[in-house]
C-alpha positions in Angstrom: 23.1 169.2 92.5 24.6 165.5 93.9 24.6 164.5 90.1 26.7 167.6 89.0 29.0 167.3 91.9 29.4 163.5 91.3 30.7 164.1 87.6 32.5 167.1 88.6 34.8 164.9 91.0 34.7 162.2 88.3 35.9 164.4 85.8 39.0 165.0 87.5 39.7 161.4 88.6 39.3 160.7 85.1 42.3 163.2 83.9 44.5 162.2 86.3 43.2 157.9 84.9 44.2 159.2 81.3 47.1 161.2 82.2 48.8 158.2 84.1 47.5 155.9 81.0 49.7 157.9 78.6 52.5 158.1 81.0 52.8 154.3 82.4 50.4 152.8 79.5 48.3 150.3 81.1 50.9 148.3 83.5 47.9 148.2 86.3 46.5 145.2 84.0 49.3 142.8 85.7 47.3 143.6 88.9 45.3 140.7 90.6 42.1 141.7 92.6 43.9 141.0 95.7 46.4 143.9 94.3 43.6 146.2 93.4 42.6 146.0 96.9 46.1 146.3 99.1 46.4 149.3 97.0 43.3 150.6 97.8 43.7 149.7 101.4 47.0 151.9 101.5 45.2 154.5 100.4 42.7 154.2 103.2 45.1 153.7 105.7 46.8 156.5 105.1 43.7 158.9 105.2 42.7 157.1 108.4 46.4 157.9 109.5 46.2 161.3 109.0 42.7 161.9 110.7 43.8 160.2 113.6 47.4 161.9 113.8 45.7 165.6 112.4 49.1 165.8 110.8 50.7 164.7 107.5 54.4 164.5 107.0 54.1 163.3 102.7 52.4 166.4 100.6 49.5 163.9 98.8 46.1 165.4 100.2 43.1 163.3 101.4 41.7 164.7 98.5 44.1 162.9 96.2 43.8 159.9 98.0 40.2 159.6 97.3 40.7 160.4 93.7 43.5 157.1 93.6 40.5 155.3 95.5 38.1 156.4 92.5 41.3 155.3 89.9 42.0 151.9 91.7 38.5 150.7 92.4 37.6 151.6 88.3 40.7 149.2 87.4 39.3 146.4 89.9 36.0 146.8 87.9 38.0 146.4 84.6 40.1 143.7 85.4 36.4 141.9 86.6 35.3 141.8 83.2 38.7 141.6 81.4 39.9 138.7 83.8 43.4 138.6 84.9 44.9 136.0 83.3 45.9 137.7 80.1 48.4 140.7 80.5 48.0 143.2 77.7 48.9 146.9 77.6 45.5 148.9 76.5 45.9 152.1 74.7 44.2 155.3 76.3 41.3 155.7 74.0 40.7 152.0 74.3 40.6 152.6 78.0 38.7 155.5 78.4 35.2 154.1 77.2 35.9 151.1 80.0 36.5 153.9 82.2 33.2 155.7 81.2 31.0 152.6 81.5 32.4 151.5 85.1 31.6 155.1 86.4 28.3 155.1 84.3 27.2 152.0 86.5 28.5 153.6 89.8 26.9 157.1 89.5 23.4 155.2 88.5 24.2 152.4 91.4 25.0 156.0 93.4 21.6 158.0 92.1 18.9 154.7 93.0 20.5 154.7 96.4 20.4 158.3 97.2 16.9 157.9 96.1 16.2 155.4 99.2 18.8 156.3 101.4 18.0 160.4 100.8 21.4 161.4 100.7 21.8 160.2 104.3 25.6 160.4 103.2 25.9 163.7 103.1 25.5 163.5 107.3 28.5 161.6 107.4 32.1 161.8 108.8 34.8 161.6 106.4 35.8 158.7 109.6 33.3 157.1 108.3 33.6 157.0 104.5 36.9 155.8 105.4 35.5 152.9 107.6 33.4 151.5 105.8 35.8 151.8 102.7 37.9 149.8 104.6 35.2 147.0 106.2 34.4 146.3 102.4 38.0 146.0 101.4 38.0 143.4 104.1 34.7 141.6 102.5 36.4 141.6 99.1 39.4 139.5 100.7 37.0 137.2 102.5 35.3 136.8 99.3 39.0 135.9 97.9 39.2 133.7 100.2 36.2 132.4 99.4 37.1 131.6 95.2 35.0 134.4 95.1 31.7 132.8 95.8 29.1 134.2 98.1 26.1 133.1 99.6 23.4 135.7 100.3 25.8 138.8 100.1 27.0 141.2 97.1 29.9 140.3 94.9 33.8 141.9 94.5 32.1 144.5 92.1 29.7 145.8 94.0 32.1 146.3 96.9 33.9 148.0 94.0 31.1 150.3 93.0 30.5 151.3 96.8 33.6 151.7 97.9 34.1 154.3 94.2 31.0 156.5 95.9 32.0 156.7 99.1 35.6 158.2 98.1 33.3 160.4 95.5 31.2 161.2 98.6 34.3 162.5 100.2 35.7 164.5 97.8 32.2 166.3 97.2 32.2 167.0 100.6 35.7 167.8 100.6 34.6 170.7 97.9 32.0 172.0 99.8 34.1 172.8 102.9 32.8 170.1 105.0 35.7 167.6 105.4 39.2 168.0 105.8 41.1 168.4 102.7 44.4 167.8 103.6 
């Protein structure tokens, strides 16, 4: 059930990815990690924002917020492997297979944890998701900070990767009437 809830969620991140890929072409490939991640935090914020205010004033619904999350944290992984330093505009079915194989390692990074975590997520606040979305944003900048060099911890992608499933997490519970949707 998780797996065909996780690729449901994905599937409609992934229109919107395209979508905005044939509108704006790729201009997202001028971001820097630190980008990827202020505009990830916004997104987080915001969410946070709302739960803690129960009121919105701007039409965008948590749930789309966690889809951007998905979008932005796919890019970060993208821009990992492409590097930075070169600024080229990607066309949308060059795109979409990078998009396929970033979620690919997500949802299987996703399933082996479920598998020794048993789901526990699906206990969870949507506070929570948000939290810790945010905490690992902040270990991404201390890695930054770090020339990207860690000792004993996890790297910028695999902040990436969870930070991808916890937004996913939301937005399956989001669908199953468990979370607040807007």
């Amino acid at each position: 059930m998780t797996n065909q809830q996780y690729d449901q969620e994905i599937e409609g991140c992934k229109r919107i990815f395209l979508d905005k890929t044939r509108d704006y072409g790729t201009s997202w490939r001028v971001l820097r990690t630190i980008s990827v991640v202020d505009q990830i935090f916004i997104k987080a914020q915001r969410i946070r924002t709302i739960q803690e205010k129960k009121t919105q004033k701007i039409g965008d619904s948590i749930a789309s917020e966690f889809m951007g999350i998905v979008n932005y944290c796919v890019i970060g992984l993208i821009q990992l492997k492409l590097g930075d330093d070169k600024v080229e505009d990607l066309s949308a079915e060059e795109v979409e297979p990078l998009y396929d194989q970033e979620i690919a390692h997500a949802r299987q990074t996703m399933t082996d944890k479920n598998h020794d975590y048993g789901e526990a997520w699906r206990d969870m606040s949507q506070e929570s998701f948000v939290d810790l979305i945010l905490m690992k944003l902040l270990r991404i900048r201390q890695i930054l900070v770090n020339d990207g060099k860690t000792r004993i911890s996890e790297g910028i992608d695999a902040n990436f990767t969870d930070i991808l499933n916890y937004a996913v997490f939301g937005l399956i519970l989001i669908g199953e009437g468990r979370h607040r949707a807007a």
